[in-house]
FIMARGU-484211 format. One record per residue: residue in one letter; x, y, z of N, C-alpha, C in turn. Coordinates in steps of 0.001 Angstrom, whole numbers, padded with zeros to 6 digits, always signed. Last residue first. Example, Ala and Ser with C-alpha at 12.3 -4.5 7.8 and 13.67 -1.06 7.14 Angstrom:
2
S+012850-002250+007080+013670-001060+007140+012900+000030+007870
A+013190-005690+007800+012300-004500+007800+013200-003300+007800
***
This chain:
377
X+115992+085969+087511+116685+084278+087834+115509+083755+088547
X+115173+088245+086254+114917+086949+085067+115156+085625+085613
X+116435+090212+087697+114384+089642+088254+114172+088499+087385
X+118590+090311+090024+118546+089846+088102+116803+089198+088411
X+119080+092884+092536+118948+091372+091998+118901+091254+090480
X+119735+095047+093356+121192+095052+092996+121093+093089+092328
X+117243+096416+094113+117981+097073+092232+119565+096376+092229
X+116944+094458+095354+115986+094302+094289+116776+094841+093317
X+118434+095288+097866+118375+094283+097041+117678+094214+095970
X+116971+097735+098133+117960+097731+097697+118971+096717+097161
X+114371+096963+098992+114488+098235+097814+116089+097868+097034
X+115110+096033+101206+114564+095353+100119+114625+095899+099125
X+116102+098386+102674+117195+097139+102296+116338+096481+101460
X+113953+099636+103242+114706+099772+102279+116145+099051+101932
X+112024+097760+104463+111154+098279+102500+113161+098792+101911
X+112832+097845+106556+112747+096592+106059+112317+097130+104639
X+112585+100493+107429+113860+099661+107631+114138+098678+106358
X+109854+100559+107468+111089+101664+106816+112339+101007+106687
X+109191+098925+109807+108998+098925+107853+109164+099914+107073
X+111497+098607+111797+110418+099173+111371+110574+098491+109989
X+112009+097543+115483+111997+096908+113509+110771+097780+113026
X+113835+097426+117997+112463+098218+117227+112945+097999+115549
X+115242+095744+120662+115525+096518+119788+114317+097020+119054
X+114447+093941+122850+116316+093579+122129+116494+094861+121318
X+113735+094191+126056+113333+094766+124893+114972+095046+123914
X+112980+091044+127601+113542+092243+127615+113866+092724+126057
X+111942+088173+127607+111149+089226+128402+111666+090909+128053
X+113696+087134+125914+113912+086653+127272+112762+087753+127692
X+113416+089656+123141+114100+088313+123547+114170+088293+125207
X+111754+091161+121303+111600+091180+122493+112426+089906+122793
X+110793+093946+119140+111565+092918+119399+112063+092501+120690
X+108105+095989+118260+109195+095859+119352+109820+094304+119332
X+107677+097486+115368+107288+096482+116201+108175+096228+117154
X+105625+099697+113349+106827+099294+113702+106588+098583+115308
X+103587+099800+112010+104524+100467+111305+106037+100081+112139
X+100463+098285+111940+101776+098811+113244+103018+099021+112343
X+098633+097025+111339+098309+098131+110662+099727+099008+111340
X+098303+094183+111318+097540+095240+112385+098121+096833+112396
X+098601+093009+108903+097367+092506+109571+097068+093572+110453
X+100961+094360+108309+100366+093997+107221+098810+093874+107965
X+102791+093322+110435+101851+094699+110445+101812+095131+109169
X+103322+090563+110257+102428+091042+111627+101995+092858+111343
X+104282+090577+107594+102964+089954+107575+102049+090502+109495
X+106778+091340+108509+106197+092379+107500+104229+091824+107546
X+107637+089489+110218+107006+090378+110480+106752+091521+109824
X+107593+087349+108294+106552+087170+109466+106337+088658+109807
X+109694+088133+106887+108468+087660+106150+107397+087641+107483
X+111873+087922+108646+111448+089008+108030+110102+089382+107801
X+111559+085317+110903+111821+085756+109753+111196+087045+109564
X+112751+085393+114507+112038+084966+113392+111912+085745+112526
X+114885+086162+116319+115321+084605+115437+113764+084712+114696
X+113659+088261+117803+114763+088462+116966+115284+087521+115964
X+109710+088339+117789+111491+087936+118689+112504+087947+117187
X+107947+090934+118418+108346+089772+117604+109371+089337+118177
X+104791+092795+119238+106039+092285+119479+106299+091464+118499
X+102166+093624+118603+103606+094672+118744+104031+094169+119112
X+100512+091187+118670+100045+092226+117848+101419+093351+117822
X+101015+089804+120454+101770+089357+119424+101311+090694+118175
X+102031+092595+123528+101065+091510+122953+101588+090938+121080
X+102637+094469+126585+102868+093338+124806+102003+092217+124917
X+099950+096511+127142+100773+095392+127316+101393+094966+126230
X+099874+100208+126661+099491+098791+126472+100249+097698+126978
X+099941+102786+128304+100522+102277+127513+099923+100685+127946
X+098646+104620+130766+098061+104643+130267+098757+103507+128479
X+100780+104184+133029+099084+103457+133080+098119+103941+131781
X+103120+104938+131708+103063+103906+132521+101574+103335+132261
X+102501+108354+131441+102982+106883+130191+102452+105790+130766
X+099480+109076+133915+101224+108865+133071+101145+107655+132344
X+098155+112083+133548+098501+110762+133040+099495+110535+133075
X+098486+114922+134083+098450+114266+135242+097999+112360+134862
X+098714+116025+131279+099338+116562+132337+099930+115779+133572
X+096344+115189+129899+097549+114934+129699+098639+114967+130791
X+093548+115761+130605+094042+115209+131531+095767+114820+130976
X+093493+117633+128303+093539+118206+129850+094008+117427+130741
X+092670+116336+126424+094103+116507+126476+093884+117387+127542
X+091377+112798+127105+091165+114258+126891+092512+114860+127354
X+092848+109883+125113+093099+110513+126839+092454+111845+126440
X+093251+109578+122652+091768+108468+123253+091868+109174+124825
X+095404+110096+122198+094633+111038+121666+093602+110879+122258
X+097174+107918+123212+097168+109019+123722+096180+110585+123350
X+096659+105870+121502+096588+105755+122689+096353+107541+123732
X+097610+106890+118982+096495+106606+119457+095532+106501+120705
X+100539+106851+119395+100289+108317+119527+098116+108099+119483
X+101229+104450+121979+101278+105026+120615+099981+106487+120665
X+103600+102925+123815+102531+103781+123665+102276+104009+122608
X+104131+099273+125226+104342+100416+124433+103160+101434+124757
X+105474+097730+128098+104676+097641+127028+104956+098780+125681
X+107575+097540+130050+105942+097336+130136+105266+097241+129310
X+110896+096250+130007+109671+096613+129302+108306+096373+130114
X+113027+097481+132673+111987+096513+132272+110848+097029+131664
X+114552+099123+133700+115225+097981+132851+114202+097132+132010
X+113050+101063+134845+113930+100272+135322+114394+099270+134548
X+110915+100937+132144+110912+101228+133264+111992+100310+134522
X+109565+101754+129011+110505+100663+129915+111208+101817+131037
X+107581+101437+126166+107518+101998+127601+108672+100748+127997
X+108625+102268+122811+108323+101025+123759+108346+101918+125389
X+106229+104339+121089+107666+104106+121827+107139+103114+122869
X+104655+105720+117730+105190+104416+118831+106368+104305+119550
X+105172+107255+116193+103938+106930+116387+103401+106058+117359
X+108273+109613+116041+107708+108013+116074+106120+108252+116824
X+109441+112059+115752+108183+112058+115102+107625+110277+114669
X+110775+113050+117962+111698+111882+117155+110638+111512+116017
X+110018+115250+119174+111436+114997+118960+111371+113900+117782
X+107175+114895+119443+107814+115988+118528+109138+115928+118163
X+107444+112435+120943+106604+112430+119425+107223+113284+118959
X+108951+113246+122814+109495+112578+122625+108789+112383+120890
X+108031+115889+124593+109809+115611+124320+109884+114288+123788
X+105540+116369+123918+106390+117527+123940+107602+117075+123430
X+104318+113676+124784+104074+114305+123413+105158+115493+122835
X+105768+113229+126813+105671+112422+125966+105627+112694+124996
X+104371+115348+128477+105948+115197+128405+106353+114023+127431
X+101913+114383+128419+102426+116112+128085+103829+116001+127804
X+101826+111820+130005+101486+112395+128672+102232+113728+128078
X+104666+111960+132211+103587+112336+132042+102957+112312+130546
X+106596+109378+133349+106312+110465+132538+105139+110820+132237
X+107087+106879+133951+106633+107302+134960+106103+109069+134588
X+107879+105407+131889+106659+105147+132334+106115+105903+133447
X+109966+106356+129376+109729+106158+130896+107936+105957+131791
X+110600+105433+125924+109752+106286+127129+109694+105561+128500
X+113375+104378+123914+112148+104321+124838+111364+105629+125600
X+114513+104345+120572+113901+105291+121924+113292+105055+122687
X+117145+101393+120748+115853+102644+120025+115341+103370+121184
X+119542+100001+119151+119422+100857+120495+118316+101858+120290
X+118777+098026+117317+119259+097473+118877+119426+099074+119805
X+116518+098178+114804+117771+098507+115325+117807+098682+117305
X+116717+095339+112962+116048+095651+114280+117353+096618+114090
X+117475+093280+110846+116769+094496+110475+116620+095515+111361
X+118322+090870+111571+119339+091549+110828+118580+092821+110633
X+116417+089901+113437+117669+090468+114122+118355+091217+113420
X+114895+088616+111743+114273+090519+112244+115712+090938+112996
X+116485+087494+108955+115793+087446+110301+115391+088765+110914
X+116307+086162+105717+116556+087098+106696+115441+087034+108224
X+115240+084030+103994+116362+084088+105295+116856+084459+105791
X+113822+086548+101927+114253+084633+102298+115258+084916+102878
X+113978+088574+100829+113820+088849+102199+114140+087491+102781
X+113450+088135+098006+114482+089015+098407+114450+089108+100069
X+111120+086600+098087+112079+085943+097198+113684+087165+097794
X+109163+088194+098703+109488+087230+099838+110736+086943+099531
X+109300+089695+096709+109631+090361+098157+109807+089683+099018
X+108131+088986+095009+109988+089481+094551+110429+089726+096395
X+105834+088547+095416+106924+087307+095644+108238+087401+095039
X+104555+091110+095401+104904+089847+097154+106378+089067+096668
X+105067+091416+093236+105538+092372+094203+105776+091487+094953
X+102910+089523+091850+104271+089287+091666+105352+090404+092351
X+100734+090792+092932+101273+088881+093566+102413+089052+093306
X+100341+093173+092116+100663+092837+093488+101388+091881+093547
X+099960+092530+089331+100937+093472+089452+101621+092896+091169
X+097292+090959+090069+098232+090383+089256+099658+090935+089366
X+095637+093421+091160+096044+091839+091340+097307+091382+091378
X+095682+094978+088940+095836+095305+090330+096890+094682+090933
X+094607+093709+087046+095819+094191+086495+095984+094682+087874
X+091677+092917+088415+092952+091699+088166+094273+092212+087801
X+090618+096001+088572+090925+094721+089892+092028+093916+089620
X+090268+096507+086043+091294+097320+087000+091743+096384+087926
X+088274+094272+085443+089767+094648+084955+090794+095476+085535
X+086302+095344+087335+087164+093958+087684+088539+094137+086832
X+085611+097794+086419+086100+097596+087687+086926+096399+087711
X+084970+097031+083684+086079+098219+083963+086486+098048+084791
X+082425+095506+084005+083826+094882+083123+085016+096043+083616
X+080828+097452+085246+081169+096442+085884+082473+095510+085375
X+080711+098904+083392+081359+099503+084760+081647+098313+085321
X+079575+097629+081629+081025+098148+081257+080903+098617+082153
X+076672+097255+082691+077772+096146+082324+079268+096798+081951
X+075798+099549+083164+076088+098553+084134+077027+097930+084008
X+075727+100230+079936+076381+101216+081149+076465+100241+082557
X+075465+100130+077112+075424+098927+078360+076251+099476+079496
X+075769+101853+075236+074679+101834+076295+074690+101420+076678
X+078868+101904+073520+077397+101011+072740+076327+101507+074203
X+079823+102760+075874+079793+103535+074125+078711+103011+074277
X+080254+100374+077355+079244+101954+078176+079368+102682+077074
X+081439+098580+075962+080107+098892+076082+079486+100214+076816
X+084475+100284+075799+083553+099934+074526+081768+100117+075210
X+084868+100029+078530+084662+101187+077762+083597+101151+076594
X+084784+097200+078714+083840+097704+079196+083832+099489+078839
X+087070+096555+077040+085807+095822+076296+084714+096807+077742
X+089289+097876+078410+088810+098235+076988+087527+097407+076399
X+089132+096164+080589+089326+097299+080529+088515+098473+079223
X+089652+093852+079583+088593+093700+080168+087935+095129+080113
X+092306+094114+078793+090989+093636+077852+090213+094029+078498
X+093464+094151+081243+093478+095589+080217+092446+095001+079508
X+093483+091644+082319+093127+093083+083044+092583+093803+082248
X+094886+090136+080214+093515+090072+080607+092843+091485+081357
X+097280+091933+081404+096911+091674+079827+095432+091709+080087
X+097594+090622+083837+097793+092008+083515+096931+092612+082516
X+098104+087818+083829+096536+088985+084415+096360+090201+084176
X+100343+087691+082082+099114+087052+081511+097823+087764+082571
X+101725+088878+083837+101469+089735+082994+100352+088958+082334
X+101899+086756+085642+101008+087943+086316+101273+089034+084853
X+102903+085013+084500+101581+084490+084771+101238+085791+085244
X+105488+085579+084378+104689+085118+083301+103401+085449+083253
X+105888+086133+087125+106111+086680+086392+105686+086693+084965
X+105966+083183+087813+105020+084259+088576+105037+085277+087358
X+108218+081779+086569+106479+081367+086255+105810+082732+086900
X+110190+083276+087751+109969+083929+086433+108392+083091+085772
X+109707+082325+090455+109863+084028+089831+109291+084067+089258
X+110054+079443+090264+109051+080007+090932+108526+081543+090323
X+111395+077199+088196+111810+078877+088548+110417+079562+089063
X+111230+075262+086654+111856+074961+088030+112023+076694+087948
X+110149+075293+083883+111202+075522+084079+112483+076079+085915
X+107977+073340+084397+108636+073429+083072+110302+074067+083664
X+106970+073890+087221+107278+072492+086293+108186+072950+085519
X+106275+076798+086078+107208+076361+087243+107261+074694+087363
X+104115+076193+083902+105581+077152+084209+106731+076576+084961
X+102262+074625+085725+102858+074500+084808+104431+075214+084323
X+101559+076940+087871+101891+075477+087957+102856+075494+086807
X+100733+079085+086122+101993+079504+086606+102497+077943+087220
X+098339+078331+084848+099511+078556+084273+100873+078352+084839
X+096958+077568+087613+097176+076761+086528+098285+076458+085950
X+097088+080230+087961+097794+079692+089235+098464+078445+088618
X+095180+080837+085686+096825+081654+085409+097577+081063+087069
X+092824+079667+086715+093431+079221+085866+094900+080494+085445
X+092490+081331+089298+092616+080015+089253+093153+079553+087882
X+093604+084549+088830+092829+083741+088798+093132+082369+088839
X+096015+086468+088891+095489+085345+089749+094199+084735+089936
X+096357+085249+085902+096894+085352+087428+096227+086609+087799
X+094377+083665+083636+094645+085449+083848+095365+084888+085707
X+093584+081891+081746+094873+081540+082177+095186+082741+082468
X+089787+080818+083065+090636+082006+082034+092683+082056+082802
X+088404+079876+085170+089891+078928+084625+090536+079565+083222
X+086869+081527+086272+088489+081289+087321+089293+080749+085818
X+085566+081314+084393+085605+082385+084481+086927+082196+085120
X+084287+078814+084675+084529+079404+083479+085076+080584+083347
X+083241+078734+087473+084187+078234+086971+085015+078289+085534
X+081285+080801+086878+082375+081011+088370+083204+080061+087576
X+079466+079550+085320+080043+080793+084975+081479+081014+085491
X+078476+077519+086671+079500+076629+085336+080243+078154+085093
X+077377+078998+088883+078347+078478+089060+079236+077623+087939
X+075415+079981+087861+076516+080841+087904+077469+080035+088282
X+073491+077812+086305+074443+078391+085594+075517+079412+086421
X+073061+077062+089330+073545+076078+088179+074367+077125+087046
X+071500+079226+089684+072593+078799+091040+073282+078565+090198
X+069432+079333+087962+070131+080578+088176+071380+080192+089048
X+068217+076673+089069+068898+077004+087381+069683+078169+087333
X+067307+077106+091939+067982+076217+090868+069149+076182+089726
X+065326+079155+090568+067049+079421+091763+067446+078740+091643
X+063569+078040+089511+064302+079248+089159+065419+079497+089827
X+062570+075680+090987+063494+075661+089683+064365+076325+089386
X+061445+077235+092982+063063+076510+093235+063328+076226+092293
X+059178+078627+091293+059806+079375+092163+061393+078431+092574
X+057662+076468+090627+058613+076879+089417+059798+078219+090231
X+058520+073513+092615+057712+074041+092393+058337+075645+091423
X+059381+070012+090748+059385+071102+091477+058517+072101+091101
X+058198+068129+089566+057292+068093+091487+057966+069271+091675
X+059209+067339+087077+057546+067239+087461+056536+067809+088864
X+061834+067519+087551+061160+068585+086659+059323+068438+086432
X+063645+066391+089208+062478+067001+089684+061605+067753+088774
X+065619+066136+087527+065086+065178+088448+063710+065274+089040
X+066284+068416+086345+065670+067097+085164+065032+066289+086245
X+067013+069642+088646+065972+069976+088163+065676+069314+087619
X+069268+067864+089540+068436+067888+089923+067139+068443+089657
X+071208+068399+087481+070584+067064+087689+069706+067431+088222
X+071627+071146+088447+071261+070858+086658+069979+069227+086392
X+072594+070990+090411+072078+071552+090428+070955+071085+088751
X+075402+069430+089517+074385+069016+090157+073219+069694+090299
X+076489+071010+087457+075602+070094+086940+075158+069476+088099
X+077424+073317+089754+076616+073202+088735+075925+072095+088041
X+079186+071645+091518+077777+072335+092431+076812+072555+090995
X+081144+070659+090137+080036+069866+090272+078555+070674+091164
X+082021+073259+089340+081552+072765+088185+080761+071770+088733
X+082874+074178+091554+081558+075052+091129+081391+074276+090081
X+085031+072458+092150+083829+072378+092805+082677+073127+092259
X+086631+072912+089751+086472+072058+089999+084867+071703+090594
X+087888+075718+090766+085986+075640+089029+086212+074025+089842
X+089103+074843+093521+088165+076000+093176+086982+075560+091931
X+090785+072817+092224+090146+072269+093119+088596+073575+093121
X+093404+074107+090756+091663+073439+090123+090897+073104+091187
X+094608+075245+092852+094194+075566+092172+093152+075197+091586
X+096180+072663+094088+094897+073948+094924+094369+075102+094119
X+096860+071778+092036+095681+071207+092909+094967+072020+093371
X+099008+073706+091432+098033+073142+090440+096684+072504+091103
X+100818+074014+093729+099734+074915+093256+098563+074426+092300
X+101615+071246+093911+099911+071686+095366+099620+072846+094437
X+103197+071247+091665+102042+069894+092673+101113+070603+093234
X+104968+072619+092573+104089+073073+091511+102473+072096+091177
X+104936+073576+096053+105626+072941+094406+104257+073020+093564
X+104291+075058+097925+105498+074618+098079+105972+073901+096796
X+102346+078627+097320+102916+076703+097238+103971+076487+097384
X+103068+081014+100061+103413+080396+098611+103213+079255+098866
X+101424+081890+102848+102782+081502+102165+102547+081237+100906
X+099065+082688+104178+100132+082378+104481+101434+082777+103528
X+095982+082994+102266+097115+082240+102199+098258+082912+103310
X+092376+082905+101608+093800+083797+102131+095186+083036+102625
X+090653+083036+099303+091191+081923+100545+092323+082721+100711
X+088162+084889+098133+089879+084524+097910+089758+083942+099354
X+085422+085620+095722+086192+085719+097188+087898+085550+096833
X+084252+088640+094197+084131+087099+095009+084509+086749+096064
X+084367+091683+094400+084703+090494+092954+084719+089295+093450
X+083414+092468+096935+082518+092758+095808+082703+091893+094646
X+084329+089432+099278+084225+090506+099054+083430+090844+097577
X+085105+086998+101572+084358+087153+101035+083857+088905+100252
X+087817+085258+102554+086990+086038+102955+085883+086610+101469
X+088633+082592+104750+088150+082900+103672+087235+084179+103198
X+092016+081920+106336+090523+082100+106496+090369+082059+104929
X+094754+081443+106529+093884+082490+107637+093200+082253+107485
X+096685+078570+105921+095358+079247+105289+095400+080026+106970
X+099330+076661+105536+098695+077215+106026+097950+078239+105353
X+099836+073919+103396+099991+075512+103601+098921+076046+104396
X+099695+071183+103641+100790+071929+104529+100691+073557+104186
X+098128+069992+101816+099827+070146+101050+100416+070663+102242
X+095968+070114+102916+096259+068841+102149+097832+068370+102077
X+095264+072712+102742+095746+072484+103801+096350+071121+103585
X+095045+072816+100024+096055+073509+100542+096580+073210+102209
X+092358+071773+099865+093333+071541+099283+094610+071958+099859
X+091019+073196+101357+091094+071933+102007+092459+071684+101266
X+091065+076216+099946+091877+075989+101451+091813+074342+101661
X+089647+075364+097479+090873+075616+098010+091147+075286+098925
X+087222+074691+098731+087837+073936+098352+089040+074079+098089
X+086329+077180+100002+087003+076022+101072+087466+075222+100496
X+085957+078703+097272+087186+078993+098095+087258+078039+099439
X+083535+076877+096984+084719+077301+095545+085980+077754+096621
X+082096+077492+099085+082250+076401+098954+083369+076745+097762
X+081585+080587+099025+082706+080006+100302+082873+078725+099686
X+080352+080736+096697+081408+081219+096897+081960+080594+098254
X+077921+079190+097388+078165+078767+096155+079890+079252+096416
X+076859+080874+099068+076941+079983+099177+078402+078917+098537
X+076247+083174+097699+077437+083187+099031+077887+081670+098971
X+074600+082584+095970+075536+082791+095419+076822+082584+096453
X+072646+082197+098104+073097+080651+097161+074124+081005+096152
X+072013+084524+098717+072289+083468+099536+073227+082298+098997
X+071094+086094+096052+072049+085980+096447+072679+085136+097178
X+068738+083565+095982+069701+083687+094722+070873+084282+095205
X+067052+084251+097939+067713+082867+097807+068581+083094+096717
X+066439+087052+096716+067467+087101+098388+067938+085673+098384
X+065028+086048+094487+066063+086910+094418+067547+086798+095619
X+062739+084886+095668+064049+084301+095041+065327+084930+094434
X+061425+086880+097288+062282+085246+097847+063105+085341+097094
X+061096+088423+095065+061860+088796+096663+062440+087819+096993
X+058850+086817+093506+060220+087182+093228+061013+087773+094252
X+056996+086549+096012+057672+085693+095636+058918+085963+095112
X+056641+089279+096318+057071+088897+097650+057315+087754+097341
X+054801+089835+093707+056098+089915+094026+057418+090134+095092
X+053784+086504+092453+053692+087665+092838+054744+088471+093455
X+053814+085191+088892+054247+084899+089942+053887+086451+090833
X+053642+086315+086222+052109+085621+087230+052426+085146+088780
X+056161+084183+085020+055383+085362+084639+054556+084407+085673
X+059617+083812+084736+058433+083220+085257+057444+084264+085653
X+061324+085667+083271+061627+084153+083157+060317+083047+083689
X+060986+087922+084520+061536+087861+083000+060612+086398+082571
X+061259+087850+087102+059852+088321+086423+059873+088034+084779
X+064012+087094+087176+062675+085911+087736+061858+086694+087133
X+065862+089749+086478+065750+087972+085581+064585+087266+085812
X+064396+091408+087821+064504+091902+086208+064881+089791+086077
X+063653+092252+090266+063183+093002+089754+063685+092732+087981
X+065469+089817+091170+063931+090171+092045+063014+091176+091019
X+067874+090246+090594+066950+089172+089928+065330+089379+090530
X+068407+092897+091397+068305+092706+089766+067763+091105+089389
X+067955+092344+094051+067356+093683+093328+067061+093057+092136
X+070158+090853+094436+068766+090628+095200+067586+091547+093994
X+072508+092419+093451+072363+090919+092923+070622+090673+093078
X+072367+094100+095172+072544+094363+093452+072020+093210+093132
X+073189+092940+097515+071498+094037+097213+071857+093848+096260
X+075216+091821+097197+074267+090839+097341+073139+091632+097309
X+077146+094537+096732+076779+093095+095403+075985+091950+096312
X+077247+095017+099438+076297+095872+098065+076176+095168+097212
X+077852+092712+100437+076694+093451+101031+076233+094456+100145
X+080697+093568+099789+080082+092341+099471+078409+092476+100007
X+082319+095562+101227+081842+095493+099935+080881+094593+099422
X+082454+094254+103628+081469+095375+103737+080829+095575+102126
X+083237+091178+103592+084001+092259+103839+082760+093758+103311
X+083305+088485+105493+082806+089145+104547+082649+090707+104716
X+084994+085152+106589+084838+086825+106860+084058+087260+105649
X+085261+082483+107968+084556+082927+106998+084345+084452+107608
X+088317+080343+108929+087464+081354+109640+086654+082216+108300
X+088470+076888+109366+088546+077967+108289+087640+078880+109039
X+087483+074248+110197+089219+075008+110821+088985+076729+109950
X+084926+074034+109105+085880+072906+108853+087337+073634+109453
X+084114+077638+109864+083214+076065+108799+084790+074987+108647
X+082989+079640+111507+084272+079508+111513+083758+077911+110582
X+081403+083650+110484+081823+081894+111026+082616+081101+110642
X+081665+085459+110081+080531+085514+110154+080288+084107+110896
X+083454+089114+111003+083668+087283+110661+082107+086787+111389
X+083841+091387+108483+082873+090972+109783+083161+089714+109474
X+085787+094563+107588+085820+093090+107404+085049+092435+108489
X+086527+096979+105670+085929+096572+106911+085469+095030+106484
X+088204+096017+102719+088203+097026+103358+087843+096383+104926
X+091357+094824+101279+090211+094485+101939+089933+095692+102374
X+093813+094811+100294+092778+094400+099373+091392+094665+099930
***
């Protein structure tokens, strides 16, 4: 989902990332109230004022967004689901999840909890101008009121019944109440984003017809986004739903290629990448894992010195980033190189190397449960 990602800080256990995209929608944002809503709205003002309130307007949009997604995550942590963080990108944000709700209880909570909070950040905001509507000065009104309404927006907007938006999580609560079936609520609920998707789709065509060319790129993108979305969630959770209680032991295969550590680069690349066209071989030496290599590792060496490198000093340590042990779930380690991008992972019991799990492996026994499951149970 994400592209380059900067963590900016860590607020209540929760790590706050913001992802490169998000830095063009806070210039857009800065720009277009700096140069078109505040001059609109408050005349005579100068225009290192509108600047301020523009850059406070995005600010207070960020703002506004981590607080809507920590309220999630508190929630969720509330119930026992573990949270990574919160990250922050061009269509908003998302609290990044772990796992699935555990019932239809926490999804629903941790669900409203999101417009919930942007609805009181809004009429508070609201209060407070009536409150101040004699002493403020018209420059914080304006951000004020611009904060206030995006946030009744943000929440008006999540609680559309589109998965995965907050209100289709709503839906899918409900659902799954109704008829105790995690799936087939998902499943509901992600064609209900689907759907929405496509509207969105076709109402921003429409306007870039009619001349509203910003605005129907901007309706086009997000609709693509949620029918994206929506398609994904319910992938994951055919996938967790088909992988439940499998272990990496049942996936690993127990006799894989190592490399010798005492081997030269050259001889690595020659007799073992070209042979077996892996991107990765565990280094083991006398019986004993050292670590791995990967074909990264070895590009980062000038290829002159190939020759007179060896495997050994130039291969990594294990670390949780390429290892897993054999008793833990599937699901974990599709999620360990999901995060670090490793196509395949060394399995490691007692210190010594049990075997190599790829995600070739694991996509096609899933593949193959899937065409032999009933997607309606």
């Amino acid at each position: 989902m994400f592209g380059k990602r900067i963590r900016l800080f860590k607020l209540l256990g929760f790590v706050v990332h913001i992802d490169m995209s998000w830095l063009v929608l806070a210039l857009l944002i800065t720009w277009s109230l700096a140069r078109g809503l505040f001059p609109n709205n408050y005349e005579k003002l100068s225009s290192a004022t509108y600047w301020s309130m523009g850059a406070a307007g995005a600010l207070g949009m960020f703002a506004s967004i981590v607080f809507h997604e920590l309220s999630h995550s508190l929630v969720a942590r509330r119930f026992g689901l573990p949270m990574k963080g919160i990250t922050l990108f061009i269509f908003g944000g998302v609290a990044e999840m772990d796992d699935e709700p555990p019932s239809p209880k926490a999804e629903f909570f941790m669900a409203i909890a999101g417009p919930a909070s942007s609805i009181l950040l809004g009429l508070l905001g609201f209060a407070v101008i009536a409150a101040g509507k004699a002493w403020l000065p018209d420059p914080v009104a304006g951000v004020l009121e611009y904060l206030s309404v995006i946030n009744l927006v943000l929440a008006g907007f999540n609680l559309v019944p589109a998965f995965p938006l907050d209100g289709g999580r709503v839906l899918r609560s409900a659902l799954w109440q109704w008829k105790k079936n995690f799936r087939w609520a998902t499943r509901i609920a992600s064609k209900s984003g689907s759907f929405f998707g496509t509207v969105l789709i076709i109402l921003g065509v429409l306007n870039v017809l009619r001349g509203n060319i910003i605005g129907g790129i901007w309706q086009f993108m997000i609709g693509l986004f949620l029918g994206n979305a929506a398609r994904m969630s319910y992938q994951q959770v055919m996938m967790r739903r088909a992988l439940e209680g499998g272990t990496v032991r049942q996936f690993m295969n127990t006799e894989p290629v190592t490399a010798p550590g005492s081997i030269s680069l050259k001889d690595l690349v020659e007799g073992y990448t070209y042979q077996y066209h892996f991107k990765m071989f565990p280094v083991v030496e006398g019986g004993a894992l050292l670590g791995c290599i990967t074909t990264r590792m070895v590009k980062e060496v000038p290829q002159g010195e190939w020759g007179s490198r060896t495997v050994g000093e130039t291969a990594s340590r294990c670390s949780p980033e390429n290892i897993i042990g054999p008793g833990e779930d599937a699901i974990k380690a599709l999620g360990v190189m999901s995060r670090t991008g490793n196509s395949r992972l060394m399995v490691v019991e007692d210190g010594r190397l049990a075997g190599i799990i790829t995600l070739k492996d694991i996509m096609g026994l899933l593949s193959a449960k899937l065409d032999l499951g009933d997607e309606e149970k």
